[in-house]
C-alpha positions, 0 to 999 in steps of 0.5 A: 887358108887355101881353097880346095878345088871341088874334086878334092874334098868330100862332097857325099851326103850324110851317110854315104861315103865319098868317092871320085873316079877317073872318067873321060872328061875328069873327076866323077864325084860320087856318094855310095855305100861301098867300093862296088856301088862306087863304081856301079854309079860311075859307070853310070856316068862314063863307060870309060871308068877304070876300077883302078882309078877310083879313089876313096875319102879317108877323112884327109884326102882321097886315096885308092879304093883298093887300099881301104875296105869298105 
C-alpha cells in the first residue's frame, strides 16, 4: 500500500473539515468549519494565500473548495 505524503491526506481534528491551501512555501494544512474560516487561518499563515487555490477533503482526496458547499 503506498504512503500518502502528509498534504495529501486529511489531517483536521474531529469535528472540523480538512483543507490545504497553496502558500508561498507549499501546502498550508488547515482544520475549520467552512470555506471562509479556511481561508481566514491560511492567511493567518501566508499572505500570499489565493482563495483559488484552496482545496477541500471530499472524503477521496482534496478538490477545489469552490466546487463543494461548506
Amino acid at each position: 500500500m503506498e504512503t500518502k505524503h502528509t498534504h495529501e491526506r486529511p489531517i483536521s481534528a474531529a469535528g472540523l473539515i480538512s483543507y490545504r491551501c497553496r502558500g508561498m512555501w507549499g501546502w498550508i494544512m488547515i482544520g475549520a468549519k467552512d470555506n471562509a474560516e479556511a481561508f481566514n487561518e491560511a492567511l493567518r499563515s501566508s499572505l500570499n494565500a489565493k482563495r483559488e487555490t484552496l482545496e477541500i477533503w471530499n472524503g477521496e482526496k482534496y478538490v477545489s473548495a469552490d466546487m463543494v458547499q461548506s
